[in-house]
C-alpha positions in Angstrom: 10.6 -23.5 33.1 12.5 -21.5 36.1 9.5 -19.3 37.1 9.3 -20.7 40.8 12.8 -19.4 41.0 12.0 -16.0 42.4 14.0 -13.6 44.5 11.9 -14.5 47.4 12.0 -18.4 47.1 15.9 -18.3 46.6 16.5 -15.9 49.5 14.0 -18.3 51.3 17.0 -21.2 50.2 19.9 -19.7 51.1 18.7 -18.0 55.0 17.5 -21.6 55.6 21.6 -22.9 55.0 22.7 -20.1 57.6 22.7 -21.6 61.2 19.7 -20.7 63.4 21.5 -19.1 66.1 22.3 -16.5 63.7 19.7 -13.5 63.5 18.0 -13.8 59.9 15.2 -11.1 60.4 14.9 -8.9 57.9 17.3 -5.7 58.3 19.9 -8.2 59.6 23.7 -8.3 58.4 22.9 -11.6 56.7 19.9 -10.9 55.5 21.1 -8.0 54.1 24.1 -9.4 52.4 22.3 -12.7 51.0 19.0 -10.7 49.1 20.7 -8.4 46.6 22.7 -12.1 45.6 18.9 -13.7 45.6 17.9 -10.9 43.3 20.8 -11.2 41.0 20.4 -15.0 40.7 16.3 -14.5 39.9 17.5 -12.4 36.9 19.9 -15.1 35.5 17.0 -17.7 35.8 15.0 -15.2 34.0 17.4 -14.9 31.2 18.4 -18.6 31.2 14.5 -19.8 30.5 14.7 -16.6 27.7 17.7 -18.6 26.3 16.2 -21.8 26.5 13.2 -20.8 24.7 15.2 -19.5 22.0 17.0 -22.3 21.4 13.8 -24.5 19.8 12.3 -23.7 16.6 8.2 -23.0 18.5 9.6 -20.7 20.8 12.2 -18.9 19.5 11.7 -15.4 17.5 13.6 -13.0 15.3 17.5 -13.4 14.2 17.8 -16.3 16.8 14.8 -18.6 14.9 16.4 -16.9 11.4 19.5 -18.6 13.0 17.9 -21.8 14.0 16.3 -22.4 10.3 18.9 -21.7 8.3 20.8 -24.7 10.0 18.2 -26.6 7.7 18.7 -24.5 4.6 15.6 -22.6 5.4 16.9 -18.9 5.4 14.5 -15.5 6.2 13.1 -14.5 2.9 13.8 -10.7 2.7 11.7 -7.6 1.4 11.1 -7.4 -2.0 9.9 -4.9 -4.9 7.8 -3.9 -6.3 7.0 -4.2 -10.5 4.5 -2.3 -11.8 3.2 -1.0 -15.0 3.3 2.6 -16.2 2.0 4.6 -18.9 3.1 7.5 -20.4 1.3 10.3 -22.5 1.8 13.3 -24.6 0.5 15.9 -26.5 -3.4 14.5 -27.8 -3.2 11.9 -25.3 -0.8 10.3 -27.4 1.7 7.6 -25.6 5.2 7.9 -25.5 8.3 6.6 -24.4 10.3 8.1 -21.3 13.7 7.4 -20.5 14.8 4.5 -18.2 15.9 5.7 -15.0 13.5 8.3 -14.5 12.3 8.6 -11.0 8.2 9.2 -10.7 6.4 9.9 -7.2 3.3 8.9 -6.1 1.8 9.2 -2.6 5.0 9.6 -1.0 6.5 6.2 -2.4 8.8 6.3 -5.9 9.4 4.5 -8.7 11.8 4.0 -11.0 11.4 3.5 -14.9 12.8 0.0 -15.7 12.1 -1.7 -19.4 9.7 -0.5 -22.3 6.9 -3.0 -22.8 5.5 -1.0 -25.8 4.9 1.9 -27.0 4.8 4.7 -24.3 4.5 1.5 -21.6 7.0 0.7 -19.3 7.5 -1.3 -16.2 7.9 0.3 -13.1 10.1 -0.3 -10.3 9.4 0.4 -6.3 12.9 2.0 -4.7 10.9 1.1 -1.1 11.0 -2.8 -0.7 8.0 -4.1 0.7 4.3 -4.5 -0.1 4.2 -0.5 0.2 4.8 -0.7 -3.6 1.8 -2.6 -4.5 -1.0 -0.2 -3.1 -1.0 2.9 -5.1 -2.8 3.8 -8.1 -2.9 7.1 -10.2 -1.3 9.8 -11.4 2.5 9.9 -11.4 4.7 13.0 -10.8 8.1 13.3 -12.4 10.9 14.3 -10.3 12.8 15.4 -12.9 11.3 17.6 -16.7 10.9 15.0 -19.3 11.0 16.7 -22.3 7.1 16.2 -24.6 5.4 14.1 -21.3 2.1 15.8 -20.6 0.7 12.9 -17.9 2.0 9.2 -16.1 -0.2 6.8 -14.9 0.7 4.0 -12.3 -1.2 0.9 -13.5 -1.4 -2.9 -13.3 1.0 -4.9 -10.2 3.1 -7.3 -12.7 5.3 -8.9 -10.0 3.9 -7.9 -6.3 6.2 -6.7 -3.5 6.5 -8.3 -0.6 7.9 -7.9 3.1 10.3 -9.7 4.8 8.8 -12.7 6.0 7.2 -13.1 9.3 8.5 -15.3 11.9 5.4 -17.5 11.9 5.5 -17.9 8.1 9.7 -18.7 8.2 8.6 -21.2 11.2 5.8 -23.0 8.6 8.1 -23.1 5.8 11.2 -24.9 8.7 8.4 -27.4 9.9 7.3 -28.2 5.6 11.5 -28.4 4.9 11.6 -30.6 7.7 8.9 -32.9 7.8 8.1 -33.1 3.8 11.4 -33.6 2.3 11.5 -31.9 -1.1 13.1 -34.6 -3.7 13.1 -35.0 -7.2 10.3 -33.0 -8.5 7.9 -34.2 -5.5 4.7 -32.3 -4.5 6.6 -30.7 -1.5 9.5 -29.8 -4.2 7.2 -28.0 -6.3 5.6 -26.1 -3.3 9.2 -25.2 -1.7 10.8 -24.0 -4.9 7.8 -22.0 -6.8 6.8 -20.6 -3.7 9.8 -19.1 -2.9 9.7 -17.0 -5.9 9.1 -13.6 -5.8 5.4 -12.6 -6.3 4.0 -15.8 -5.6 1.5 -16.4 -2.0 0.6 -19.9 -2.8 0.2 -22.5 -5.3 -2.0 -26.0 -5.8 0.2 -28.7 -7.7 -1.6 -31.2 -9.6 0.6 -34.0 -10.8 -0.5 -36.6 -13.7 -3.2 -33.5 -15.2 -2.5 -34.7 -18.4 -1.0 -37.9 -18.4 2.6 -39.2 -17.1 5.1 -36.8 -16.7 2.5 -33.3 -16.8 2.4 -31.0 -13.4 0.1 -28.2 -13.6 1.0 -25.5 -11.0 -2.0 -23.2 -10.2 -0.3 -20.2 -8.6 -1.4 -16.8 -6.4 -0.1 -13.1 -6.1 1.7 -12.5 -3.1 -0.8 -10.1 -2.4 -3.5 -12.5 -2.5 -5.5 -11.6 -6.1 -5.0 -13.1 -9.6 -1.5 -13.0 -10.6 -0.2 -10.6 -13.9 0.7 -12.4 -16.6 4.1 -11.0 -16.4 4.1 -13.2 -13.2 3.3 -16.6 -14.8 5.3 -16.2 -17.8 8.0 -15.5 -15.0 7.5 -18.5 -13.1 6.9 -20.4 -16.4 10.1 -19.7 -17.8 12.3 -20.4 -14.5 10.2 -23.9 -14.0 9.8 -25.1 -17.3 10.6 -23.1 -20.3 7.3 -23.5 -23.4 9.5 -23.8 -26.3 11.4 -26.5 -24.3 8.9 -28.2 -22.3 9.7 -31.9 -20.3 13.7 -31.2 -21.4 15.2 -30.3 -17.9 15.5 -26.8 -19.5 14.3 -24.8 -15.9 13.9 -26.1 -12.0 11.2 -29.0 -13.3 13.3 -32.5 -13.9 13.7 -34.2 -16.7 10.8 -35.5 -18.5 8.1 -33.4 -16.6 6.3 -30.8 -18.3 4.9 -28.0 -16.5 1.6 -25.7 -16.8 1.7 -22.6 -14.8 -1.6 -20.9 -14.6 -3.3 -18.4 -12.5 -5.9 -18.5 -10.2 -9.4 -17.4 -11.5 -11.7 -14.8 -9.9 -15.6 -14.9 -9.0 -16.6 -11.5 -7.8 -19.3 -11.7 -5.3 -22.5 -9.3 -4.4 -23.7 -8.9 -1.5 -27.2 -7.8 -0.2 -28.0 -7.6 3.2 -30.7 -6.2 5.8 -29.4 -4.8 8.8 -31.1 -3.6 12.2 -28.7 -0.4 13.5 -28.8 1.5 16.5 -27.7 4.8 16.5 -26.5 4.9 13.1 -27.5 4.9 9.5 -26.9 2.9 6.6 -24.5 5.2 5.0 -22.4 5.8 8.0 -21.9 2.1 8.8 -21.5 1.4 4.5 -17.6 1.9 4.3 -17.1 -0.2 7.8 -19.4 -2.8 6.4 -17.4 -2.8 3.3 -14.3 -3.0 5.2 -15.2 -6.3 7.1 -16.2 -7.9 4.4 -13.4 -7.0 2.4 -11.0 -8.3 5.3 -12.8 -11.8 5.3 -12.5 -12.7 1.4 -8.6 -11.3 1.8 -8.9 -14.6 5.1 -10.4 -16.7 2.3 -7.8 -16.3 0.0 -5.0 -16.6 2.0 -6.2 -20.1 3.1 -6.9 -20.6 -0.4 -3.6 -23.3 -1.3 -4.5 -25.1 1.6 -8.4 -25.7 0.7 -9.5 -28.4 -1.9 -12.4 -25.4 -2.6 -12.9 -22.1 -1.1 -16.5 -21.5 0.2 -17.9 -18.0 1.0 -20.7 -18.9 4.0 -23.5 -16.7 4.8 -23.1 -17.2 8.3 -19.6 -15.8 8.3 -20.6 -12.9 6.1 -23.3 -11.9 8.4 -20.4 -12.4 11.5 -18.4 -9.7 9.6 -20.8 -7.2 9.2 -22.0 -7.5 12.9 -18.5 -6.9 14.1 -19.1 -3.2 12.8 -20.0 -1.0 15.6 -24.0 0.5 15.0 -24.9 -3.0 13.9 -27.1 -5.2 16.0 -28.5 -7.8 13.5 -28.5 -8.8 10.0 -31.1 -11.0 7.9 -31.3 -11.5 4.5 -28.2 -11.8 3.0 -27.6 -13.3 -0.3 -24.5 -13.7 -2.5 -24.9 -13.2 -6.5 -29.0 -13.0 -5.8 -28.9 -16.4 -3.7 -29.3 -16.6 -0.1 -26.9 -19.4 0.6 -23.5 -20.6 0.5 -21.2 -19.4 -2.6 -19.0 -22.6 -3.3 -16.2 -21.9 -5.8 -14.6 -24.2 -8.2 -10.5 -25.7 -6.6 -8.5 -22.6 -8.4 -11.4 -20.0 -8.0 -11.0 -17.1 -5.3 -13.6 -14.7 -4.6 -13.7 -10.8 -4.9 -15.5 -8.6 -3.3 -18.1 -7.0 -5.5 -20.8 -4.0 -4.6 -21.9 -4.3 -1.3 -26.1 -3.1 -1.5 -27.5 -2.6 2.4 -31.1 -1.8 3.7 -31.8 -1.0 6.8 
């Protein structure tokens, strides 16, 4: 908004208000005395059009659009943790149960033993908030002797962890709050109040499924694959409670009874010819791998916001030629059939073995 008011076109403003009979060259006493103002007032027009665009919800960034939003309600939603599943095992394999508290390690990241889910199975709780909890898998060290345990195991994410939200995802959620008004158990409602929950990425709401009064709410992991069902019998129970269904019990008015489900999966093979240059096929198969990895985890992010996902040939074949030592790539098919893959509303795809000739 201010950037014609540099140093120079200021100090330009103010010489031409001194008299002309007055020496203005550069290295005079006015001159002199008028550009270290000039430069001073360039910095406060810099910092003024900073201000300014801090001040609106599309420009601003950090605690000042935190600010800005939660003069709506719509507040930053903040790291959370992990839950995971453990196993525990003695002598002969055997499972057993460990105490609660116990801290176990894992690639740098710990967890804490939280409630026993059966016999020798525990959850698991992150101490590092963040998605940080949701990517290892393995063998658990104890940090402290527990008596009769021969080996952990870090299993299955029950409730993902997430990081604190972005400022382009708090800014989406200011303009829905804003511009869909949640009321009364209304689509937008349902959206605003289930996706807020921990765990959750997205969700589809279907009103009427069943008849009057029935919302089914198809739901996905924050870390974009099929939710646990630890997660949905969550989210069930906060929303609408089974054993009291349509009675007002959870968030979910009066008189609507609610399905929580899960996404499904359809894991996808891929087959494709490729024409490299200075590389072979099993150089380029972990990079290949990669890119196509990264475009299903696209796909089902935009997932809530698509009627039906569709994985396109065209865009697989894009992804692979993004990987350096590939020039070309023919061939592909999906599942044995060289066209579009076109999944049903609450399917997402996963990305199965990934088979390349060169």
């Amino acid at each position: 908004m201010y950037e014609a008011q540099t140093a120079d076109a200021i100090l330009d403003r103010m010489l031409a208000r001194v008299s002309g009979d007055i020496d203005k060259r550069q290295g005079s006493i006015i001159y002199d005395a008028l550009a270290p103002a000039a430069a001073e007032l360039a910095q406060m027009y810099a910092e003024i059009d900073v201000n300014y665009r801090l001040s609106f919800a599309d420009t601003a960034s950090g605690e000042e659009l935190a600010r800005r939003t939660a003069e709506f309600g719509v507040n930053r939603e903040q790291a959370t943790f992990a839950s995971r599943e453990g196993r525990f095992y003695g002598a002969a394999d055997s499972l057993i149960d460990v105490p609660e508290g116990g801290r176990y390690s894992i690639g740098g990241v710990i967890f804490v033993v939280g409630s026993r889910v059966g016999s020798g199975v525990h959850t698991l709780i992150c101490e590092t908030a963040g998605a940080v909890g949701n990517q290892p898998f393995g063998v658990l060290l104890p940090i402290q002797f527990v008596p009769g345990l021969v080996r952990a195991e870090l299993g299955l994410v029950l409730v993902p962890g997430e990081d604190e939200e972005t400022d382009d995802a708090l800014r989406r959620r200011y303009y829905d709050e804003v511009n869909s008004p949640a009321f009364g158990g209304n689509v937008a409602d349902y959206k605003q109040t289930i996706s807020a929950m921990d765990g959750i990425g997205g969700l589809k709401v279907y009103p009427i499924w069943q008849g009057g009064g029935t919302v089914k709410c198809t739901v996905i992991a924050s870390d974009w694959s099929v939710p646990s069902a630890t997660l949905i019998n969550t989210i069930q129970t906060a929303v609408d409670p089974t054993v009291n269904a349509g009675t007002g019990r959870g968030l979910a008015p009066i008189g609507h009874k609610v399905t929580i489900a899960g996404v499904s999966s359809k894991t996808l093979k891929v087959e494709t010819t490729v024409t490299l240059a200075g590389v072979t096929v099993a150089q380029i198969q972990a990079s290949v791998t990669a890119a196509l990895e990264a475009y299903m985890t696209d796909l089902r992010k935009s997932w809530s916001n698509q009627s039906q996902l569709v994985v396109r040939v065209a865009l697989v074949e894009g992804a692979i030629l993004t990987v350096p030592g590939v020039i070309d790539v023919t061939g592909t098919r999906l599942n044995g059939v060289a066209g579009n893959m076109t999944l049903t509303q609450d399917e997402i795809p996963l990305l199965g073995t990934v088979t390349i000739s060169g």
